[in-house]
N, C-alpha and C positions, 0 to 999 in steps of 0.2 A: 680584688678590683684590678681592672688592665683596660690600657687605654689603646686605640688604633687609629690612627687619622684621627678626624674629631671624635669621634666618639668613645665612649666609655660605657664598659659591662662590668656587672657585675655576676659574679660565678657566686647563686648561692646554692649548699649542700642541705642537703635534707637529713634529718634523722639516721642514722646505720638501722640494716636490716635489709633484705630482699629490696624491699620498696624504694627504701633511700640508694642501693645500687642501683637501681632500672632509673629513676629519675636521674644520679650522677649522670650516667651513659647517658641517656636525652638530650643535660644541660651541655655538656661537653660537646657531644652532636651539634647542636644550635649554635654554641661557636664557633665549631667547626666553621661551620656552613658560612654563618655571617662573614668569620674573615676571609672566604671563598669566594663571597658575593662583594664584598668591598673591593677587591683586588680584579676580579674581574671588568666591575663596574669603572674602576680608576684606570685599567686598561685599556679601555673602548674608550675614554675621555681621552688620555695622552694620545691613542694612534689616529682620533677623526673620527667624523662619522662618512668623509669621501672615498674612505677606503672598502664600506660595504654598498655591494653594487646598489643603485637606482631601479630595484625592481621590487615583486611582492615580498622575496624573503626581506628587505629593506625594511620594510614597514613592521613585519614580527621583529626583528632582532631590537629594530628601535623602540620597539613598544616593551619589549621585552627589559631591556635597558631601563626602561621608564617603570617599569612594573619594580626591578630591585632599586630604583631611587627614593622612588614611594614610601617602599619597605623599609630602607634603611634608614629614613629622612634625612639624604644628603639632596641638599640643600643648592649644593655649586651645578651637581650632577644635573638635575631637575631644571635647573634654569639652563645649561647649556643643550640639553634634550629638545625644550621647550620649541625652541626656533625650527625643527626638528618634525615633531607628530603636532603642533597646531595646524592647522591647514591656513594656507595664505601667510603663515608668518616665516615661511622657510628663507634661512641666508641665502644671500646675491651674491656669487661673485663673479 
């Protein structure tokens, strides 16, 4: 078990044999990835979202953002998003 930000995983191994190697490789994969996706995620939070232009690609990377908060169930990510891809709730400044 290993923790990262809020959350916590658990690495479970499966039986030895062929099978139990191709699942390790998977599970290990999916970590991979998650702590790929949290780092990215918590990246795009600390730099803004004023830094990516006000155009279409805007709307993918934000939605996009929103897709891995979803995934990860971060929580903080999701509500700073929010204001973000709601229509009409976008910050003033």
């Amino acid at each position: 078990m290993w923790a990262t930000s809020q959350y916590t995983f658990c690495e479970s191994r499966s039986p030895g044999g062929l099978q139990g190697d191709r699942d390790d490789r998977h599970a290990d994969r999916r970590i991979q990835l998650t702590r790929i996706a949290i780092d990215l995620l918590h990246k795009a939070m600390h730099r803004g979202v004023d830094v990516v232009p006000d155009d279409f690609p805007r709307s993918t990377a934000l939605l996009g953002y929103a897709v891995l908060a979803v995934e990860l169930e971060d929580v903080d990510a999701a509500a700073w998003l929010n204001p973000e891809v709601v229509p009409g709730s976008r910050r003033r400044t």
